[in-house]
NUKEMI-543496 format. One record per atom (N, C-alpha, C, CB): residue number from 1; residue in one letter; atom name; x negated, y, z. Coordinates in Angstrom, 1 decimal. Atoms other than C-alpha are relative to their C-alpha. Glycine has a CB too. Example, Ala and Ser with C-alpha at 12.3 -4.5 7.8 and 13.67 -1.06 7.14 Angstrom:
% residues 2
{num=1&residu=A&atome=N&X=-0.9&Y=-1.2&Z=0.0} $
{num=1&residu=A&atome=CA&X=-12.3&Y=-4.5&Z=7.8} $
{num=1&residu=A&atome=C&X=-0.9&Y=1.2&Z=0.0} $
{num=1&residu=A&atome=CB&X=1.0&Y=0.0&Z=1.2} $
{num=2&residu=S&atome=N&X=0.9&Y=-1.1&Z=0.0} $
{num=2&residu=S&atome=CA&X=-13.7&Y=-1.1&Z=7.1} $
{num=2&residu=S&atome=C&X=0.8&Y=1.1&Z=0.8} $
{num=2&residu=S&atome=CB&X=-0.4&Y=0.5&Z=-1.4} $
This chain:
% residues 85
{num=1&residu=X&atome=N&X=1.4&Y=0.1&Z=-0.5} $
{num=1&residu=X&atome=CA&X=-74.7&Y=117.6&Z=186.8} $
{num=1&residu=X&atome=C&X=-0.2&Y=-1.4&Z=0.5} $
{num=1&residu=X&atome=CB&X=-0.3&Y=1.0&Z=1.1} $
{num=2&residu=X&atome=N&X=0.5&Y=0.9&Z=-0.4} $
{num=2&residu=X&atome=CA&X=-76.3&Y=114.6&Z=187.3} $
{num=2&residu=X&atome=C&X=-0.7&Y=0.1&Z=1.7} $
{num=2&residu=X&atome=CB&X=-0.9&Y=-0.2&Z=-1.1} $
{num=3&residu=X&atome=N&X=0.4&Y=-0.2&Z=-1.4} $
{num=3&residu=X&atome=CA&X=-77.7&Y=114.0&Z=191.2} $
{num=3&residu=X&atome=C&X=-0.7&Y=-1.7&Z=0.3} $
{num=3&residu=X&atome=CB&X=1.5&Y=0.7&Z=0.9} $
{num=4&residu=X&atome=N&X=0.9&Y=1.3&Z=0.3} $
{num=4&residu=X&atome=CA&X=-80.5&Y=111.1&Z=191.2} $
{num=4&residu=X&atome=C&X=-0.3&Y=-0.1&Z=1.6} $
{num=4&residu=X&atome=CB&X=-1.5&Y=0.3&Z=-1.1} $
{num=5&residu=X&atome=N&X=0.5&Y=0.3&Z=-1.5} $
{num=5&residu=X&atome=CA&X=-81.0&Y=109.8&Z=195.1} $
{num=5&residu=X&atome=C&X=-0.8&Y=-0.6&Z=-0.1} $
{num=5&residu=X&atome=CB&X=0.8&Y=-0.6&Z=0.8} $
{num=6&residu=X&atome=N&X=1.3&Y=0.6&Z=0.2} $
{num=6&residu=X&atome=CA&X=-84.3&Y=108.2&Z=195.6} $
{num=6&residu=X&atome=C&X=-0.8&Y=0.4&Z=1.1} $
{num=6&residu=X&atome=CB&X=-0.7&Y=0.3&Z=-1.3} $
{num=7&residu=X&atome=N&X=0.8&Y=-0.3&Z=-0.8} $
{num=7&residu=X&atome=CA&X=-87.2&Y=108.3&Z=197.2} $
{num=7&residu=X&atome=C&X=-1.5&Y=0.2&Z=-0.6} $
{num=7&residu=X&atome=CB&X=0.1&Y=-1.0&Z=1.0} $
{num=8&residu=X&atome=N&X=0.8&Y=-0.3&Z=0.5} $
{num=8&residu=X&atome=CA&X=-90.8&Y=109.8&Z=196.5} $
{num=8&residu=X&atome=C&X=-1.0&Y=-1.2&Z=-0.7} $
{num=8&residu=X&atome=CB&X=-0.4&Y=0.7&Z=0.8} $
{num=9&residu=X&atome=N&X=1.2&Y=1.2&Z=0.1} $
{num=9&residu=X&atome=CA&X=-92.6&Y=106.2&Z=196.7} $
{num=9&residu=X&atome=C&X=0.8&Y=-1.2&Z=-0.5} $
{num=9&residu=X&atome=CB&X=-0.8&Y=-0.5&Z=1.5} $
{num=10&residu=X&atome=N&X=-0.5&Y=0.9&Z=1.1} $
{num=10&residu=X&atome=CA&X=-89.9&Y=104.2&Z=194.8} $
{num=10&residu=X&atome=C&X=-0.1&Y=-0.3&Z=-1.7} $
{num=10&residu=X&atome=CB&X=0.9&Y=0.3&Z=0.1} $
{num=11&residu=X&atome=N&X=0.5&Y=0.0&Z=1.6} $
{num=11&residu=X&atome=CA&X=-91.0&Y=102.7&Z=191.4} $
{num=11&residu=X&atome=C&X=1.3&Y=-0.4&Z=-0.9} $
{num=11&residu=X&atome=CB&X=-1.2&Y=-1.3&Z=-0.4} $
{num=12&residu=X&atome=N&X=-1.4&Y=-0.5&Z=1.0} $
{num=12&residu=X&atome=CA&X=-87.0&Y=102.2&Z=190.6} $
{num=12&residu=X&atome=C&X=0.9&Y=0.7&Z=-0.1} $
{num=12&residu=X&atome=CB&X=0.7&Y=-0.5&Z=-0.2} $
{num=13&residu=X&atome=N&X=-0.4&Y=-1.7&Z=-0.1} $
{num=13&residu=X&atome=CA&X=-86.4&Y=105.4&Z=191.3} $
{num=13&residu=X&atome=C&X=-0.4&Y=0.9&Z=-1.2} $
{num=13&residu=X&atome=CB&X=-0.8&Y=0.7&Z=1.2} $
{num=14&residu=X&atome=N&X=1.3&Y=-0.4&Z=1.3} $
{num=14&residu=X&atome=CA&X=-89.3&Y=106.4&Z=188.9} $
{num=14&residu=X&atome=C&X=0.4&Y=-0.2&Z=-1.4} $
{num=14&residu=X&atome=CB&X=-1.4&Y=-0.9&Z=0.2} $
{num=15&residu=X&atome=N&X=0.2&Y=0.6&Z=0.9} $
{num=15&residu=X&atome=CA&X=-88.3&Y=104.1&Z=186.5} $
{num=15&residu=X&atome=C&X=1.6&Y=0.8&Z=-0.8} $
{num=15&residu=X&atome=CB&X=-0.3&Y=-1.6&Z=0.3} $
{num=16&residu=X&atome=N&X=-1.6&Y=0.0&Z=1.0} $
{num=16&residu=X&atome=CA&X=-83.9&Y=104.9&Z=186.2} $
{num=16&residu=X&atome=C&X=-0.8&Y=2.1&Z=0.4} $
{num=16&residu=X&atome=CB&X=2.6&Y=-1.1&Z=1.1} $
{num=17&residu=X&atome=N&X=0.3&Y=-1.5&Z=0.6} $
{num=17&residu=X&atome=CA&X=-85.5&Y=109.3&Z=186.3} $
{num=17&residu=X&atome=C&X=-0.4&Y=0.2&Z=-1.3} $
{num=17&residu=X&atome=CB&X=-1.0&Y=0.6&Z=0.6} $
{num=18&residu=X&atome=N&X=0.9&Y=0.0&Z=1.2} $
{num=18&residu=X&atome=CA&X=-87.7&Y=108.5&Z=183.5} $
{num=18&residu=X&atome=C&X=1.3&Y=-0.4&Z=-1.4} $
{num=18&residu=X&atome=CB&X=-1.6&Y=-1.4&Z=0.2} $
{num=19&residu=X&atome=N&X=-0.7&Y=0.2&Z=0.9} $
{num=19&residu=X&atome=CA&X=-84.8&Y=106.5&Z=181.6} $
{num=19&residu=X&atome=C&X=1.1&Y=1.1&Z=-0.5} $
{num=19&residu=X&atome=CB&X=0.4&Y=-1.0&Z=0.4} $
{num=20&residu=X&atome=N&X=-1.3&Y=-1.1&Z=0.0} $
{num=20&residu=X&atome=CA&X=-82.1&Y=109.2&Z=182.6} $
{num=20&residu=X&atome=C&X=-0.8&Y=1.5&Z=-0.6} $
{num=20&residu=X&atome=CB&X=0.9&Y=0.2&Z=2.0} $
{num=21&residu=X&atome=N&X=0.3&Y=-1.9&Z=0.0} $
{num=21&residu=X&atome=CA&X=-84.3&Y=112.4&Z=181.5} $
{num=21&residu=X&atome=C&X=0.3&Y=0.2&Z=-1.5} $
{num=21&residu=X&atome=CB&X=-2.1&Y=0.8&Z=0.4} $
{num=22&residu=X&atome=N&X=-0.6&Y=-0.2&Z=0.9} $
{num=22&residu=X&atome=CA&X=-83.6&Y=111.7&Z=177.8} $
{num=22&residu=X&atome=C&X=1.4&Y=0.0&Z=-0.7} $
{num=22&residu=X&atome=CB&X=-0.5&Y=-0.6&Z=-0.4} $
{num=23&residu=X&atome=N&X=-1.2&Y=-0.2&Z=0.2} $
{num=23&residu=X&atome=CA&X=-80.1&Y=111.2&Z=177.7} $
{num=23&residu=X&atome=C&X=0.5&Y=0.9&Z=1.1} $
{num=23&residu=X&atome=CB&X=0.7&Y=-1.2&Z=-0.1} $
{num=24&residu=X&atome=N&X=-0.6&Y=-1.0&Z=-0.4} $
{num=24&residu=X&atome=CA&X=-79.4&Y=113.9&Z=180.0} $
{num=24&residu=X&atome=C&X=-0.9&Y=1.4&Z=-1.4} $
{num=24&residu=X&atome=CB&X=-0.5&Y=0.2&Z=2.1} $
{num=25&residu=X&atome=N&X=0.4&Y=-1.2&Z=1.1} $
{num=25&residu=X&atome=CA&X=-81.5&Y=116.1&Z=178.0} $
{num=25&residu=X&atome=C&X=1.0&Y=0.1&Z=-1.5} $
{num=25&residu=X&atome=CB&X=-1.9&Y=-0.4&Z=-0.5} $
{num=26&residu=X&atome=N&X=-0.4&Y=-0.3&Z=1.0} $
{num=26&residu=X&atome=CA&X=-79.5&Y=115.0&Z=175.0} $
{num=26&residu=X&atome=C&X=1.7&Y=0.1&Z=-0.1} $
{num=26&residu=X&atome=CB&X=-0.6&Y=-0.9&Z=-0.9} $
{num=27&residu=X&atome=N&X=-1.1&Y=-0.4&Z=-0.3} $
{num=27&residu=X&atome=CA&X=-76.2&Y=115.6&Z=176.4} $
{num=27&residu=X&atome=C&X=-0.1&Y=1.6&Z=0.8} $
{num=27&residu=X&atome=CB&X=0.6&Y=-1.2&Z=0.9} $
{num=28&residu=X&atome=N&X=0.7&Y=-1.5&Z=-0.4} $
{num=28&residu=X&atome=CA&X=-77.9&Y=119.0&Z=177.8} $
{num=28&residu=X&atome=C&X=0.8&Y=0.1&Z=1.7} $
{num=28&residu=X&atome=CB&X=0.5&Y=1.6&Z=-1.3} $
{num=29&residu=X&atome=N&X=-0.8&Y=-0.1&Z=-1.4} $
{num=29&residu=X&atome=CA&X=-76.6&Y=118.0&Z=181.8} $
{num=29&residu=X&atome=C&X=-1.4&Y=0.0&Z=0.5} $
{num=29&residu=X&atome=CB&X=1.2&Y=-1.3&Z=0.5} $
{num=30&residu=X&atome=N&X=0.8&Y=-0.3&Z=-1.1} $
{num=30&residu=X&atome=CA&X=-79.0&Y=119.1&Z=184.4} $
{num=30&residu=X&atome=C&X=-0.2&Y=-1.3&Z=1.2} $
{num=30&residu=X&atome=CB&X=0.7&Y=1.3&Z=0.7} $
{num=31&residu=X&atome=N&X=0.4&Y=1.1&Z=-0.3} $
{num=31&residu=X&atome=CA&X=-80.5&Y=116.5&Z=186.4} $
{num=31&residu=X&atome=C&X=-0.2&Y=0.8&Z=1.9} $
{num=31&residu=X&atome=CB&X=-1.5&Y=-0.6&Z=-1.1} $
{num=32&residu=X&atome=N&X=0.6&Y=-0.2&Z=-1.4} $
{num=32&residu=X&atome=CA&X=-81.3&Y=117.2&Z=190.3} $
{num=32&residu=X&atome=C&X=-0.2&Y=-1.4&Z=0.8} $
{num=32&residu=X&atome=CB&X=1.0&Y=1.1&Z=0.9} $
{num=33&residu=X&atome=N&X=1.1&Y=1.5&Z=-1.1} $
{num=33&residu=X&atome=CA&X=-83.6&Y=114.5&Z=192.3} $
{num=33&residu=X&atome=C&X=0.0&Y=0.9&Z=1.3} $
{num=33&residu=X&atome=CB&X=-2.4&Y=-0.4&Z=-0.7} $
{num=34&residu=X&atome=N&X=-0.2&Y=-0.2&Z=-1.0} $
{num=34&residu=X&atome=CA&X=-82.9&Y=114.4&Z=195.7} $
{num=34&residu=X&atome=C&X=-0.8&Y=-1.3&Z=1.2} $
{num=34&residu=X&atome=CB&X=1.6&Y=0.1&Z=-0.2} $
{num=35&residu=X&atome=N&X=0.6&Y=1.3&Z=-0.9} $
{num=35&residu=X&atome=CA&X=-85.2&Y=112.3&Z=198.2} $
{num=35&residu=X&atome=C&X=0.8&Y=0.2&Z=1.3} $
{num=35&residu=X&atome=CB&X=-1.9&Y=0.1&Z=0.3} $
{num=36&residu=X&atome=N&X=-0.6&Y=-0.2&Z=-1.2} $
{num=36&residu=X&atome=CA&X=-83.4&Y=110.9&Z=200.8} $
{num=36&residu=X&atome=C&X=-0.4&Y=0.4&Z=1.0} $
{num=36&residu=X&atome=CB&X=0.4&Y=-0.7&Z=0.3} $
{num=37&residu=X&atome=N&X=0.6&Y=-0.5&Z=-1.3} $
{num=37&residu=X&atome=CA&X=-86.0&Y=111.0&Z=203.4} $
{num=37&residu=X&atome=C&X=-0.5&Y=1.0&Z=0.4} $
{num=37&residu=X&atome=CB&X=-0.6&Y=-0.6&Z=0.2} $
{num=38&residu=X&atome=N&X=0.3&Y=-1.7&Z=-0.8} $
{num=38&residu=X&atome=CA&X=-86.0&Y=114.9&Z=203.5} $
{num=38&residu=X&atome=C&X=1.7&Y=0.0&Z=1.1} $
{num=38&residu=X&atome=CB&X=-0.1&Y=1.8&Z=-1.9} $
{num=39&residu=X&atome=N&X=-0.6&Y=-0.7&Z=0.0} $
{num=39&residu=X&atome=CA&X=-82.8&Y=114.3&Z=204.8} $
{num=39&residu=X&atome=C&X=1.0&Y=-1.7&Z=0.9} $
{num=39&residu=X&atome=CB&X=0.2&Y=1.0&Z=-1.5} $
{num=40&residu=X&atome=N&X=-0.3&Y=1.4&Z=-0.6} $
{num=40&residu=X&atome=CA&X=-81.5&Y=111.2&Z=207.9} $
{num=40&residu=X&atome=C&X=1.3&Y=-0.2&Z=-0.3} $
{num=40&residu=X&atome=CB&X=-0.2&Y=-0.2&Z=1.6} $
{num=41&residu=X&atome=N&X=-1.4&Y=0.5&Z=0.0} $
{num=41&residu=X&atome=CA&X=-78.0&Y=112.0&Z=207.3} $
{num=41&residu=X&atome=C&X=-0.4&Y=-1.7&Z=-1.6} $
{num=41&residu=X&atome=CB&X=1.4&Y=1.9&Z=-0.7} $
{num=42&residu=X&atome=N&X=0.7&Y=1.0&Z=1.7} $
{num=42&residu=X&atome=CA&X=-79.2&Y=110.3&Z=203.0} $
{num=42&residu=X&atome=C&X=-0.5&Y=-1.1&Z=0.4} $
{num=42&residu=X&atome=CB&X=-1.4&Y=0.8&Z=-1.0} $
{num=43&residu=X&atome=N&X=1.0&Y=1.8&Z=-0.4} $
{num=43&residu=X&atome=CA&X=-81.5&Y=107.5&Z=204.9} $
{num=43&residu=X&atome=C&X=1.2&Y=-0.8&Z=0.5} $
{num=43&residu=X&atome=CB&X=-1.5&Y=0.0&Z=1.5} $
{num=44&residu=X&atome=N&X=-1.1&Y=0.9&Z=-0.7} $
{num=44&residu=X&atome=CA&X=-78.4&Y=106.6&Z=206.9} $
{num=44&residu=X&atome=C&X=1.0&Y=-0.3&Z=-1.1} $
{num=44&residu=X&atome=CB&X=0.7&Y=0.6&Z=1.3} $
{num=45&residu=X&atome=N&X=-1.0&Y=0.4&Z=0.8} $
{num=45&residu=X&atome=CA&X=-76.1&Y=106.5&Z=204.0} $
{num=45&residu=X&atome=C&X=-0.7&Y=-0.8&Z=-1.4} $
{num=45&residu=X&atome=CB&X=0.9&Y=1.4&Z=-0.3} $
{num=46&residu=X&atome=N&X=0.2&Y=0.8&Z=1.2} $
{num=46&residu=X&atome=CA&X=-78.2&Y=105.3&Z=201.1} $
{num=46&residu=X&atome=C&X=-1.4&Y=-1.1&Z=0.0} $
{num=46&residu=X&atome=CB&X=-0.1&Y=1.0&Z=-1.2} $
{num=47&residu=X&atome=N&X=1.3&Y=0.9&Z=-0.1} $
{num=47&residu=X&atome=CA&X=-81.4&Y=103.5&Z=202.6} $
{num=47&residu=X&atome=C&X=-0.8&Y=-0.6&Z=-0.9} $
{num=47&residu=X&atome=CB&X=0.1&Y=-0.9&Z=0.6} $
{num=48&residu=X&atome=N&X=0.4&Y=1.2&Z=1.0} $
{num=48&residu=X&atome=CA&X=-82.1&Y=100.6&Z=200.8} $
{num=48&residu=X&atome=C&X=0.4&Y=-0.3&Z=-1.4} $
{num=48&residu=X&atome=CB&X=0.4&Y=-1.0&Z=0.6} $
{num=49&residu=X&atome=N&X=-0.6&Y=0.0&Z=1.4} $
{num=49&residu=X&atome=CA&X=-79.9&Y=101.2&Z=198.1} $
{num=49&residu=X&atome=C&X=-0.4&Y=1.2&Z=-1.3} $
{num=49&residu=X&atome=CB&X=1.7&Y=0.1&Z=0.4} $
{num=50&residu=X&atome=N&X=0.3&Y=-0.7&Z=1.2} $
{num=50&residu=X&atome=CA&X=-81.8&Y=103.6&Z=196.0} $
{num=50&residu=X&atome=C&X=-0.4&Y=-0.8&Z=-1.0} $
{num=50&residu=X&atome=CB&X=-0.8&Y=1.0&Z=0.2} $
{num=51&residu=X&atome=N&X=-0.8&Y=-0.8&Z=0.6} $
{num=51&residu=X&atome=CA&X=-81.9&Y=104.5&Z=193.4} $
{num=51&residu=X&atome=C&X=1.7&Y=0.1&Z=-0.5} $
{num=51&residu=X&atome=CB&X=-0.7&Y=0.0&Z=-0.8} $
{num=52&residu=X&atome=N&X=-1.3&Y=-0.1&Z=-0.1} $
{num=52&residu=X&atome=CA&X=-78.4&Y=105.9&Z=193.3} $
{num=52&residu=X&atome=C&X=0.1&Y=1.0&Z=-1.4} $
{num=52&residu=X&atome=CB&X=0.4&Y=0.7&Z=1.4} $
{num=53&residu=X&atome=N&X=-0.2&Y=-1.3&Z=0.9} $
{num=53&residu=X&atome=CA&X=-77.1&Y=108.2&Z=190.1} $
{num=53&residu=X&atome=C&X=1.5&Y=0.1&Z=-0.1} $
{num=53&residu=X&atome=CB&X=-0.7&Y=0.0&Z=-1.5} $
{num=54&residu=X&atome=N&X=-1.2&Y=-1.1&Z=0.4} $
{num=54&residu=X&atome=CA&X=-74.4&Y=110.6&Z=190.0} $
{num=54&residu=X&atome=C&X=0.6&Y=1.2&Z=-0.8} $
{num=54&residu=X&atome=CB&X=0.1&Y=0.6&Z=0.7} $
{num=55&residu=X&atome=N&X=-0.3&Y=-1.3&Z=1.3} $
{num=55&residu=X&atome=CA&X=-72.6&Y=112.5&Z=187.5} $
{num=55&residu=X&atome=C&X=1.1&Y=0.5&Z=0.5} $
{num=55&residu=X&atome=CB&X=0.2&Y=-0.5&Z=-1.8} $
{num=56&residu=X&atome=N&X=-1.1&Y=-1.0&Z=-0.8} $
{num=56&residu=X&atome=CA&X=-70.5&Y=115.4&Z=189.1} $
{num=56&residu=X&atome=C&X=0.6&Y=-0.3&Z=0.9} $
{num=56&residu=X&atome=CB&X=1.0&Y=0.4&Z=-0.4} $
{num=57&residu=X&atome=N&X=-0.7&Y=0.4&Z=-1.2} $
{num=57&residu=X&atome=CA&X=-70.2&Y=113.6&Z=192.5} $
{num=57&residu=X&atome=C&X=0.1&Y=-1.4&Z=-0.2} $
{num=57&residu=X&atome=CB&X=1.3&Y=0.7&Z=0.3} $
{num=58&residu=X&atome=N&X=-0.2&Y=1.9&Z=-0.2} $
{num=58&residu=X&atome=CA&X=-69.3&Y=109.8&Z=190.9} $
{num=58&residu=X&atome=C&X=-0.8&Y=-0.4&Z=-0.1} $
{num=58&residu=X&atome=CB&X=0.8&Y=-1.0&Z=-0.7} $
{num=59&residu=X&atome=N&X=1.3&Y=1.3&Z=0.3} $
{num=59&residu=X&atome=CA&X=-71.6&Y=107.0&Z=191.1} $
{num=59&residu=X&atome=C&X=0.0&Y=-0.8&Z=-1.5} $
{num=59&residu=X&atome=CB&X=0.3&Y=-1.5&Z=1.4} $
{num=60&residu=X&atome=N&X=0.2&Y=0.5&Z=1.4} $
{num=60&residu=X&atome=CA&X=-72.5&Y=105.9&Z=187.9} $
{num=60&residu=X&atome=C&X=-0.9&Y=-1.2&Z=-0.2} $
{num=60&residu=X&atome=CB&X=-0.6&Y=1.0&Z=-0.8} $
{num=61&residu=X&atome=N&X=0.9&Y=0.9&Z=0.0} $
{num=61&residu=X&atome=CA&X=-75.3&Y=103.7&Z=188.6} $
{num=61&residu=X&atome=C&X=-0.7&Y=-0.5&Z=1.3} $
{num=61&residu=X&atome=CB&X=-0.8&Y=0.3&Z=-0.7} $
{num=62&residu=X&atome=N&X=0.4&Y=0.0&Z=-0.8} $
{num=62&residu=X&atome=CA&X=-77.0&Y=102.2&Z=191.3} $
{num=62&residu=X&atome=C&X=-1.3&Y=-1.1&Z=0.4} $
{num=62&residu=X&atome=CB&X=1.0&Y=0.1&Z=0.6} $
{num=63&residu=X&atome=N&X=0.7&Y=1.0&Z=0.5} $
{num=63&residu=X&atome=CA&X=-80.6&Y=99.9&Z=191.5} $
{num=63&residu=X&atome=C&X=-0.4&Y=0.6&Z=-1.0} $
{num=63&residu=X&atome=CB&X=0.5&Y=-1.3&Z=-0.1} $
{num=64&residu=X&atome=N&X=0.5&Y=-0.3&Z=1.9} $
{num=64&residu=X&atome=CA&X=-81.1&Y=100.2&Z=187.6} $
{num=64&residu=X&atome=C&X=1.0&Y=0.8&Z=-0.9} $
{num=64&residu=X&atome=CB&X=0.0&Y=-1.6&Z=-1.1} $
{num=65&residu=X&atome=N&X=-0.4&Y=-0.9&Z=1.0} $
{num=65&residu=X&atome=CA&X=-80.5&Y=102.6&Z=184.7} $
{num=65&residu=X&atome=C&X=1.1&Y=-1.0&Z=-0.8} $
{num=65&residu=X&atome=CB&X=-1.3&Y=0.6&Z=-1.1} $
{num=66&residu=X&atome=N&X=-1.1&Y=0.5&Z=0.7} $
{num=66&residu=X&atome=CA&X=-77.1&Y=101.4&Z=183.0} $
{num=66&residu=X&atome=C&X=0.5&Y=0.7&Z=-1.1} $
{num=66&residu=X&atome=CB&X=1.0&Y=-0.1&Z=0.7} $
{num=67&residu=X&atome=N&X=0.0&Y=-0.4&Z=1.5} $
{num=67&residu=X&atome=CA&X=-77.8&Y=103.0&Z=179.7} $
{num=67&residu=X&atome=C&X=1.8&Y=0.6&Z=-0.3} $
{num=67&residu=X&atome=CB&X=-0.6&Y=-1.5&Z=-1.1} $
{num=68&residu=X&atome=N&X=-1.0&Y=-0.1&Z=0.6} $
{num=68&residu=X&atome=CA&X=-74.2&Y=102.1&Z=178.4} $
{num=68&residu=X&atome=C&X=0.9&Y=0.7&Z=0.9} $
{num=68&residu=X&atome=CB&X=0.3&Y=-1.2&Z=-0.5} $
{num=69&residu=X&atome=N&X=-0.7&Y=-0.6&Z=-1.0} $
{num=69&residu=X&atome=CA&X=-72.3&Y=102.8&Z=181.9} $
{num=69&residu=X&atome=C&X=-0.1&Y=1.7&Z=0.0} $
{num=69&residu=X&atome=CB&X=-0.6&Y=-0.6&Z=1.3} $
{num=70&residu=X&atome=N&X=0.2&Y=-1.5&Z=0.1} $
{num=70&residu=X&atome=CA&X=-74.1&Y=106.6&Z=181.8} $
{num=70&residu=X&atome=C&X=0.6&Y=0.5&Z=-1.4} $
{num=70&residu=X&atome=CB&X=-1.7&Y=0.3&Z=0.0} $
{num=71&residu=X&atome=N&X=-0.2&Y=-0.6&Z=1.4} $
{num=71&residu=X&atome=CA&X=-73.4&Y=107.3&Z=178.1} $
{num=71&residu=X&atome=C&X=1.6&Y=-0.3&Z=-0.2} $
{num=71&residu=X&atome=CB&X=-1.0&Y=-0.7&Z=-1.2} $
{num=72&residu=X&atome=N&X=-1.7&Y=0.0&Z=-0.3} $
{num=72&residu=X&atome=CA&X=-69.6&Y=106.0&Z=179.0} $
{num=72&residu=X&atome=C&X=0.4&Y=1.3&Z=0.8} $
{num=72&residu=X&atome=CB&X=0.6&Y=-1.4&Z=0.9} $
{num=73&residu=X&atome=N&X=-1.0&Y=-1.2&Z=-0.4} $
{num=73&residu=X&atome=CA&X=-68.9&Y=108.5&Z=181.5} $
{num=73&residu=X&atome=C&X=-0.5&Y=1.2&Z=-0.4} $
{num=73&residu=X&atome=CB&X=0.3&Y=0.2&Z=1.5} $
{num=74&residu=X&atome=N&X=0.3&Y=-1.4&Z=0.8} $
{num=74&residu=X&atome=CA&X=-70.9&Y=111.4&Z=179.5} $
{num=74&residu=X&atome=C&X=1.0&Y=0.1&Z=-0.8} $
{num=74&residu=X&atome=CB&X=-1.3&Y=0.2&Z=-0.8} $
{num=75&residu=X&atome=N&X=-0.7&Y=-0.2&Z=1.1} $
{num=75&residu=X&atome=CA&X=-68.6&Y=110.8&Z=176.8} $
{num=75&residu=X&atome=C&X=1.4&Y=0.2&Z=0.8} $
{num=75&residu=X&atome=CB&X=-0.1&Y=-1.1&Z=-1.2} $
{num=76&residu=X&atome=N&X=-1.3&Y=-0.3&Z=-0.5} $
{num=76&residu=X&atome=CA&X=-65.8&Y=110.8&Z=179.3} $
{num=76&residu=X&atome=C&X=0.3&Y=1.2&Z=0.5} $
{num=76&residu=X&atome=CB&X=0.3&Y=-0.8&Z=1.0} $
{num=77&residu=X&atome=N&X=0.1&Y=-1.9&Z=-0.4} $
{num=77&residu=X&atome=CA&X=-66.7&Y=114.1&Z=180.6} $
{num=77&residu=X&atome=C&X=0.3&Y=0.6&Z=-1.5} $
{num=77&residu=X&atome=CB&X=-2.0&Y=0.7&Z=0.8} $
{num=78&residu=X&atome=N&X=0.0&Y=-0.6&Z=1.1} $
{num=78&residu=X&atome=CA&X=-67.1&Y=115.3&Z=177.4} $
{num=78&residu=X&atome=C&X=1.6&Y=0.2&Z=-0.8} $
{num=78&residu=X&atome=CB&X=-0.9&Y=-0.8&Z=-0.7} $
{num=79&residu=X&atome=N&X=-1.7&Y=0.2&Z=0.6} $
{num=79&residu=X&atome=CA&X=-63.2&Y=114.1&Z=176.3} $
{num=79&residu=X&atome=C&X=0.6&Y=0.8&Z=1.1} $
{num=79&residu=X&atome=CB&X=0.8&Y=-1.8&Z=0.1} $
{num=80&residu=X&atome=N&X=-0.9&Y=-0.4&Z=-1.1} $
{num=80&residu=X&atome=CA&X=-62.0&Y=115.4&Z=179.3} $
{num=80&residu=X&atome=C&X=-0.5&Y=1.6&Z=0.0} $
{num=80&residu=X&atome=CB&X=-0.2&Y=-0.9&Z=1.6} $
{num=81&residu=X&atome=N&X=0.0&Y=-1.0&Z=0.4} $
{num=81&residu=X&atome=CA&X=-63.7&Y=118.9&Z=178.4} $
{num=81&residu=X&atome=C&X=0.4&Y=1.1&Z=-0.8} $
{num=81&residu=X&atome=CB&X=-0.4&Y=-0.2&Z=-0.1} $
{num=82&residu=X&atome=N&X=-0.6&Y=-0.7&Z=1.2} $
{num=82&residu=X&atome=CA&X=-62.5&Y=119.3&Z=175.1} $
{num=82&residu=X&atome=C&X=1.7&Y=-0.2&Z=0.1} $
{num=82&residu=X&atome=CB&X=-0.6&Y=-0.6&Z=-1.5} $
{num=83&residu=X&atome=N&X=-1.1&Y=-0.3&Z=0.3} $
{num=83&residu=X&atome=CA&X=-59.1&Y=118.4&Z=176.0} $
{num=83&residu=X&atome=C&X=1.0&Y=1.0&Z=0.7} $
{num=83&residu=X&atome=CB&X=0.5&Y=-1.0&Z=0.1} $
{num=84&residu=X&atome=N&X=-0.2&Y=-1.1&Z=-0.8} $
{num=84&residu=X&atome=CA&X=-58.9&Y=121.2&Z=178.5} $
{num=84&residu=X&atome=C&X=-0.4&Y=1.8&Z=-0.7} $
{num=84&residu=X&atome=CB&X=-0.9&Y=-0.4&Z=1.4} $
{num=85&residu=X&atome=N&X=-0.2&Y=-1.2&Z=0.6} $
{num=85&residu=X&atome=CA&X=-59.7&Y=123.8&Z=176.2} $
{num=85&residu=X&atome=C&X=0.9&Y=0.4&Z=-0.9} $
{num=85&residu=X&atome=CB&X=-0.8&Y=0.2&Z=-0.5} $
């Protein structure tokens, strides 16, 4: 699962959701947006540094959508799926 930190009134927040909704959709991983400021522990740990994205807990990106960075560790999940079956 993907896990998008941000905030309601951020436009590069807005911007790496919008980038990330097609390549989660086409790796079929669930996305959850999380605003920090429902939440002071999140303001104290990520403030200034949104947008944040996470895939199954690791940081993948942080600032801007890193296309190639995301679509590396999808495929790394993905190896590490099939070699457990």
């Amino acid at each position: 699962m993907f896990t998008l930190y941000g905030r309601g009134w951020c436009h590069l927040c807005d911007d790496m959701r919008d980038a990330l909704a097609p390549v989660a959709a086409e790796y079929g991983v669930a996305v959850e947006i999380v605003d920090v400021d429902d939440d002071p522990a999140l303001v104290a740990r990520y403030d200034e540094d949104v947008p944040v994205l996470l895939l199954d807990g690791a940081e993948v990106c942080r600032h801007r959508f890193d296309e190639p960075r995301v679509r590396g560790a999808l495929e790394a999940r993905r190896s590490v799926a099939a070699d457990s079956v």
